[in-house]
C-alpha positions as CSV (number, residue, x, y, z in Angstrom):
1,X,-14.8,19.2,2.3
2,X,-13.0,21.4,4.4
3,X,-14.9,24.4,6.6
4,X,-13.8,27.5,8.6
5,X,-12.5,30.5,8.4
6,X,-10.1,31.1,5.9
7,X,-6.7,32.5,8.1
8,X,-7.9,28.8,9.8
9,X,-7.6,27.4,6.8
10,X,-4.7,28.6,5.4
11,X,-2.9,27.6,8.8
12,X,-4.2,24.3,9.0
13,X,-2.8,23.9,5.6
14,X,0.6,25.4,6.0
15,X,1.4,23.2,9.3
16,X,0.3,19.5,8.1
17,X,2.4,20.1,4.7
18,X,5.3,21.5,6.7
19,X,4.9,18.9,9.6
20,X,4.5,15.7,6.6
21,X,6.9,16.9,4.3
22,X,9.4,17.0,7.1
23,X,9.1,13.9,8.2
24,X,9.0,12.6,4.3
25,X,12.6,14.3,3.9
26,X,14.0,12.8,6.8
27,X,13.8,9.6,5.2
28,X,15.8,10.9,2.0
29,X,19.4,12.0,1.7
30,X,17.7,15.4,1.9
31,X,17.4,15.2,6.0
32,X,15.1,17.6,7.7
33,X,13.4,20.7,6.3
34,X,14.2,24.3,7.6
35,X,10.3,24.9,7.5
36,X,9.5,25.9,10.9
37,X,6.7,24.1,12.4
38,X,4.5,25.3,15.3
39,X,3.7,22.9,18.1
40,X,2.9,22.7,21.7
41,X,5.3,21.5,23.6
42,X,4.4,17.9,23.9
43,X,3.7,17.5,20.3
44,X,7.4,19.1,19.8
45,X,9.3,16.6,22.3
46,X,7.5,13.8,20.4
47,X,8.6,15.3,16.7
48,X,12.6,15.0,18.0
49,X,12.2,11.6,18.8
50,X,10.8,11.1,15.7
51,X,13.3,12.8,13.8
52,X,15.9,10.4,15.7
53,X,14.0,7.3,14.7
54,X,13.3,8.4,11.0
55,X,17.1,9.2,10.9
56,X,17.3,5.6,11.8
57,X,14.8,4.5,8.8
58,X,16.5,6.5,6.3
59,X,19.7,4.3,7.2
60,X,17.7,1.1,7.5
61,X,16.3,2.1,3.6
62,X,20.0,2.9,2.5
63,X,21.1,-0.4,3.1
64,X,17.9,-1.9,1.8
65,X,18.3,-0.2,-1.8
66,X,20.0,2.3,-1.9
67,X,17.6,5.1,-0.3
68,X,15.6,7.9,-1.3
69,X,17.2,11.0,-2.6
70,X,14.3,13.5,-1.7
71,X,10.4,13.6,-1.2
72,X,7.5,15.7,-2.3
73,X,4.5,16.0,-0.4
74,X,1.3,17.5,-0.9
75,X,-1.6,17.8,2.0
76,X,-5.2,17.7,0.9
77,X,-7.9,19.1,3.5
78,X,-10.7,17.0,4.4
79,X,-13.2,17.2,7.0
80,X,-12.3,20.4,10.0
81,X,-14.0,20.6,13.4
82,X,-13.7,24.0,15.0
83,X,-14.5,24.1,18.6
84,X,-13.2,27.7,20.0
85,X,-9.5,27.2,20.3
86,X,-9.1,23.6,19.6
87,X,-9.3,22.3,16.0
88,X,-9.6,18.4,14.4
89,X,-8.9,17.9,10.7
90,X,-8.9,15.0,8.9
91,X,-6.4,15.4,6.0
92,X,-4.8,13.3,3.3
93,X,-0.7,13.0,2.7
94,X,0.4,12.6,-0.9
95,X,4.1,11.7,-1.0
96,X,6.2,10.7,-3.5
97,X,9.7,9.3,-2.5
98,X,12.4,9.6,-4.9
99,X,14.8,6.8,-5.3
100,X,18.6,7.3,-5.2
101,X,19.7,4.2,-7.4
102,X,17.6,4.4,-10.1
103,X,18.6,2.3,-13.5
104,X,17.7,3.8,-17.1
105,X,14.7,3.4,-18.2
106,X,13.6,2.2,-14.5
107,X,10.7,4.1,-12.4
108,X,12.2,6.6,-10.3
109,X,9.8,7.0,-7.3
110,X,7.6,5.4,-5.2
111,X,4.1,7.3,-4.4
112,X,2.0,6.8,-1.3
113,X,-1.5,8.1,0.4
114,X,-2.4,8.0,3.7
115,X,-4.8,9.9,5.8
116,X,-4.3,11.2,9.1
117,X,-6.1,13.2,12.0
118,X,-4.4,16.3,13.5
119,X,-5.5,18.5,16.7
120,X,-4.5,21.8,16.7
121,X,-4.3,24.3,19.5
122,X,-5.1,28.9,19.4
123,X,-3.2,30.9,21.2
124,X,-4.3,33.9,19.9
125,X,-4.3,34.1,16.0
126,X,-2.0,31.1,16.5
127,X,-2.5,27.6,15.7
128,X,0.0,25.0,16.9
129,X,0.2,21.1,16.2
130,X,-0.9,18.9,19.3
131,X,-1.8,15.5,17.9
132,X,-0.9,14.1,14.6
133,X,-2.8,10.4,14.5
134,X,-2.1,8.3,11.5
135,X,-5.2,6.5,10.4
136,X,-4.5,3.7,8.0
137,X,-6.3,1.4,5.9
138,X,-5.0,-1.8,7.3
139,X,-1.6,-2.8,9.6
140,X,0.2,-3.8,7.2
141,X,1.3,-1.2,4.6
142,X,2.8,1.6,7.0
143,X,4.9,3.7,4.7
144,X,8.4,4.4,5.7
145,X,7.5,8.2,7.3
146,X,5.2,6.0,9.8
147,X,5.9,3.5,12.7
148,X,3.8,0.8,13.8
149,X,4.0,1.8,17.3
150,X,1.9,4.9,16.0
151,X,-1.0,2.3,14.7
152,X,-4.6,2.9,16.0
153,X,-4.8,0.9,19.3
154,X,-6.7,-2.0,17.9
155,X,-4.2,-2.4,14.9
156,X,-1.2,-2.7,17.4
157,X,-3.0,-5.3,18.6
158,X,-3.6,-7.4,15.6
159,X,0.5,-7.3,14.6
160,X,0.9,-8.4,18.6
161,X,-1.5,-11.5,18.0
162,X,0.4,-11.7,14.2
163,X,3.8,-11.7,15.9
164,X,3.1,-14.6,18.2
165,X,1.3,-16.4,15.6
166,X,4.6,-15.8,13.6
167,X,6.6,-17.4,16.2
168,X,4.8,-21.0,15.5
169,X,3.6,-20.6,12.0
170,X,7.3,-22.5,11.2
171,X,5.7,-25.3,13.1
172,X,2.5,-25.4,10.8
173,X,2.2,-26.0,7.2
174,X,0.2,-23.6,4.4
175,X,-2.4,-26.1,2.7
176,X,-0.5,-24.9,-0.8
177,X,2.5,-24.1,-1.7
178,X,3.8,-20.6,-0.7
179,X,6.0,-18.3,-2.5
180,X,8.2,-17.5,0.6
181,X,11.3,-19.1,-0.7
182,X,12.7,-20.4,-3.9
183,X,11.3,-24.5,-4.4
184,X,14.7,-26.7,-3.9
185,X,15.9,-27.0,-7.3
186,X,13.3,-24.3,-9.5
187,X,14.8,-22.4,-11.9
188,X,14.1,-18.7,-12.0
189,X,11.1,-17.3,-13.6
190,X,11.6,-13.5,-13.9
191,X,9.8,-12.1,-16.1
192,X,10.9,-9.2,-18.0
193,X,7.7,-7.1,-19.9
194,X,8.3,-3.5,-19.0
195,X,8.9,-1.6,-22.5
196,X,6.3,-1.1,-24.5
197,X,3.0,-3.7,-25.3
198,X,3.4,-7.1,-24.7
199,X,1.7,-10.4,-24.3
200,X,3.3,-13.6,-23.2
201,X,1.7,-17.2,-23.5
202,X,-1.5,-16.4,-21.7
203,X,-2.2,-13.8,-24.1
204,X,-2.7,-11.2,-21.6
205,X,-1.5,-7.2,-22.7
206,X,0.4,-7.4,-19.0
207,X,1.8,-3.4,-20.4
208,X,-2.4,-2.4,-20.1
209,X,-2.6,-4.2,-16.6
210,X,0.3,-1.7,-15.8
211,X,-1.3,1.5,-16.7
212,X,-4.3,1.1,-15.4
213,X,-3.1,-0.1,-11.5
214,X,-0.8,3.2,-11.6
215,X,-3.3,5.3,-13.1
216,X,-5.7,4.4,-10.7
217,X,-3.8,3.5,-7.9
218,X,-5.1,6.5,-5.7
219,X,-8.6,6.5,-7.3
220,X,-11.7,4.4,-7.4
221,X,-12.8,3.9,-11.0
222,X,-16.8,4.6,-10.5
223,X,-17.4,1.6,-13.4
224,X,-16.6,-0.9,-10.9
225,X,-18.1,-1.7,-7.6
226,X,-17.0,-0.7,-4.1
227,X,-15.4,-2.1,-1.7
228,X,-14.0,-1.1,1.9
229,X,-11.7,-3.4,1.6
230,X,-10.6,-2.8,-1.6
231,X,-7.3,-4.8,-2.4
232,X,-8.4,-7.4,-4.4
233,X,-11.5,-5.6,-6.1
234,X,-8.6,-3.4,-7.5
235,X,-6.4,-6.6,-8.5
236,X,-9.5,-7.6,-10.6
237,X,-9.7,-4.6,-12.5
238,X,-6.0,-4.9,-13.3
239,X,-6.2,-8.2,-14.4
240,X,-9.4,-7.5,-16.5
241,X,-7.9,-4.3,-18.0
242,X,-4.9,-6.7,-19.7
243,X,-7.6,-8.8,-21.0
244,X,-8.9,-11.3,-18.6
245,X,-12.7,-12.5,-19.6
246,X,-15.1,-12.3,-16.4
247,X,-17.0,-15.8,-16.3
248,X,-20.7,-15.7,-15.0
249,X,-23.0,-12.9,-14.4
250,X,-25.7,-11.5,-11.8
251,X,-28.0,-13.3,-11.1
252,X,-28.0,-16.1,-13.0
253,X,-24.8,-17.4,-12.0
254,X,-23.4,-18.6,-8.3
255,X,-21.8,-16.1,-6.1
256,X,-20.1,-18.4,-3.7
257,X,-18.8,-20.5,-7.0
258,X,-15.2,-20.4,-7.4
259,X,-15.0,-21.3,-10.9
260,X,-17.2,-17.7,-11.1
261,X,-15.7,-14.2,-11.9
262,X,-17.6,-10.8,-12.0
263,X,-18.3,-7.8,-11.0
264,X,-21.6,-6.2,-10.7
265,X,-23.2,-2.7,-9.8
266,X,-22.4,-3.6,-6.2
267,X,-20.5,-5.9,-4.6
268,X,-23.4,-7.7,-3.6
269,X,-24.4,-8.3,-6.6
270,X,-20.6,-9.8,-7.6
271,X,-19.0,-12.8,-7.5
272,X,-16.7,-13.5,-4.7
273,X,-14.1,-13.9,-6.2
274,X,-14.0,-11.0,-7.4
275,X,-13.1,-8.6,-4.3
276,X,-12.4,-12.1,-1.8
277,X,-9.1,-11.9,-1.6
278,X,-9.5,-16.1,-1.0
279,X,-11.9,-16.4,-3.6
280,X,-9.8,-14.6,-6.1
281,X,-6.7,-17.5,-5.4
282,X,-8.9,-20.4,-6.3
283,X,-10.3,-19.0,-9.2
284,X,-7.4,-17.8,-10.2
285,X,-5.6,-20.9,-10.0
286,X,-8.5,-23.4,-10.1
287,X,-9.1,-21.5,-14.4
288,X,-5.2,-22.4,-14.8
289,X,-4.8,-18.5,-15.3
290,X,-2.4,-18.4,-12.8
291,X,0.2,-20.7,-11.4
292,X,2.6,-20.0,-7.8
293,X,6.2,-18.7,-8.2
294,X,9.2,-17.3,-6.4
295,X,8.0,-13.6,-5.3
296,X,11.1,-12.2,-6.6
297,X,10.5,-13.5,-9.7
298,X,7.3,-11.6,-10.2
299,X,7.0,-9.5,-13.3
300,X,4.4,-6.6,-14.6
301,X,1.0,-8.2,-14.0
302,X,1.9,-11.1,-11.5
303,X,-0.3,-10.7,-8.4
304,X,1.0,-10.9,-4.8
305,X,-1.3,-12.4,-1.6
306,X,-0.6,-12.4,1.7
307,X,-1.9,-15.1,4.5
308,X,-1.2,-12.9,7.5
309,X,-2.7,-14.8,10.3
310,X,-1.5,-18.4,8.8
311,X,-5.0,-19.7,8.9
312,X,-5.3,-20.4,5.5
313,X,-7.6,-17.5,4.8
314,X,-5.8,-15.1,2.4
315,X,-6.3,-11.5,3.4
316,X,-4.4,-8.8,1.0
317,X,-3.5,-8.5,-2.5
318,X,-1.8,-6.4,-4.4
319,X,-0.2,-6.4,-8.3
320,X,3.3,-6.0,-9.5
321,X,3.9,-3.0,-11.8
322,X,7.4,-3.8,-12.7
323,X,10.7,-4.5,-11.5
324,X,13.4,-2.5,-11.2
325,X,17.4,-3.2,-10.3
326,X,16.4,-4.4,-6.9
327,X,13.1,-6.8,-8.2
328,X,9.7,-6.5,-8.0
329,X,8.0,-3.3,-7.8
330,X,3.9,-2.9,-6.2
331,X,1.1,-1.6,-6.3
332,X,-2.1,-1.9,-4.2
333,X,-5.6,-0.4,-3.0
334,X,-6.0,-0.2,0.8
335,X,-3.7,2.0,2.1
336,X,-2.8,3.1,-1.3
337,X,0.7,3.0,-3.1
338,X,2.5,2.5,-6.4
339,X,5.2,1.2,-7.5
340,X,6.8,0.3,-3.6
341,X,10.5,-1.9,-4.1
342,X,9.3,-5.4,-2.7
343,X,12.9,-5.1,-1.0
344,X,11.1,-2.1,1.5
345,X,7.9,-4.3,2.0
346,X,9.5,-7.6,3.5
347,X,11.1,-5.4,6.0
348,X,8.0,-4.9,7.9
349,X,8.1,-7.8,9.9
350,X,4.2,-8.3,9.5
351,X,5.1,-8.6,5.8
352,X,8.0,-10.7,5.6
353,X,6.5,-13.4,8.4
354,X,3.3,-13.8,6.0
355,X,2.8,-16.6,3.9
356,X,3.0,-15.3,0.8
357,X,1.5,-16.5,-2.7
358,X,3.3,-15.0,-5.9
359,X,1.0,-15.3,-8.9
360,X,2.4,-15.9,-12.4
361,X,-0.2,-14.7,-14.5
């Protein structure tokens, strides 16, 4: 909860929305903002390179699909540390990104959340930006405002470690089929489910599974355990939500059992497979409630993992809430966002070198 005096306050809030909703709208056909922003002078230099480079994103996301058309962001103040004239917040960026080419009937924007740390310098009664540090949840989901190059030190050096990997993982094999490419021969898949309730063969209501991952894809629904990494805890609510039965219970049943699925008060007290992103694939699979397909053939409910060291050890998941003109749209915990084109995600090179496992569920 934010502290301080309120003319602090009121600055703090009024530069870190001006500064991120900025940088939001240079990525949209909107371009920069007329919103003056105070900054030292460092900070300033570093902003117009950024503005060049985000210039370059917005044309990297035209060709991609189409663009955004404009943003909308919203700051919320956390935690402020007020030492005479110097200042660190901790503050939370809600975005949403508008797309250009939208269908009827097709979602029209993409919503992210992200926290960051910013240092602010007095001169006077004047506070001025001097560090903006983006602090995410993992490497791997940067939004398109961000650039991986502005990472946290030890996360630049996981993606350098990823990249080599990368560079022999064509080499190696994946001990199970991947969902990378389309099989030699398979037909497609797609599956359409995205107006109104439906259940297909599994007898899943895949139309629930999509409300609740975009109603609480920002929050943590206090019925369910947490987690700190929380991508695949949040996958299990989905699934549950359209209808999937949990198997076992605490503590009568194994943990470290595969063939288990639960949740508990805690997640000590849960199954593995219920927040193990590893886990969750062979029980998933190993039940027959899922079976591996073409990722851009995923449809509302399917479930997307992600091998990113190509170890056989899956380490994210996340769940598609529908497609769109351009395929598969997602949603995920950890580094939080809904309803992101799968198009924009495989251009992060992290994603699109991943072995990949699309779930049909």
């Amino acid at each position: 909860m934010a502290s301080g005096e309120p003319a602090d306050l009121r600055q703090l809030q009024a530069i870190a929305t001006a500064y991120f909703a900025d940088r939001a709208s240079r990525v949209t056909a909107a371009g920069p903002l007329a919103t003056p922003i105070p900054q030292v002078a460092a900070q300033a230099a570093l902003s117009r390179t950024h503005g060049d480079r985000l210039a370059a994103v917005r044309a990297q996301l035209n060709h991609l699909h189409g663009g955004y058309r404009r943003a909308a962001t919203s700051i919320q103040v956390g935690s402020v540390d007020t030492q005479g004239s110097r200042l660190i917040a901790r503050v939370t960026e809600q975005t949403d990104l508008y797309y250009a080419v939208v269908a009827p009937g097709d979602v029209d924007h993409m919503t992210y959340w992200v926290d960051h740390e910013l240092e602010l310098h007095r001169t006077g009664s004047t506070w001025r930006l001097a560090r903006a540090q983006y602090l995410p949840a993992n490497p791997f989901s940067t939004p398109a405002t961000q650039f991986e190059d502005e990472l946290p030190a030890d996360m630049r050096q996981l993606n350098a470690r990823r990249a080599a990997g990368a560079a022999t993982a064509g080499t190696a094999s994946s001990r199970r089929p991947t969902s990378n490419v389309r099989a030699a021969g398979a037909p497609s898949q797609v599956k359409f489910v995205d107006s109104g309730p439906v259940t297909l063969s599994g007898g899943y209501d895949y139309t629930a599974m999509v409300n609740y991952a975009r109603a609480w894809a920002t929050g943590r629904n206090p019925a369910y355990p947490s987690y700190s990494d929380d991508c695949t805890n949040f996958a299990s609510q989905v699934m549950r939500a359209g209808g999937w039965q949990t198997v076992g219970s605490w503590p009568f049943s194994s943990r470290s059992s595969n063939s288990n699925w639960w949740y508990g008060s805690y997640a000590s007290t849960s199954s593995y497979t219920w927040g193990g992103a590893e886990n969750w694939y062979w029980f998933a699979t190993g039940s027959g409630r899922t079976y591996i397909i073409y990722m851009y053939d995923m449809g509302s409910g399917d479930v997307l993992q992600y091998d990113y060291d190509f170890d056989g050890n899956i380490s994210h998941t996340q769940v598609c809430t529908g497609r769109d003109s351009t395929g598969p749209l997602m949603t995920q915990h950890g580094s939080d966002y809904r309803d992101k084109r799968l198009t924009e995600i495989m251009a992060s090179a992290s994603n699109y070198n991943a072995w990949k496992y699309a779930h049909r569920t």
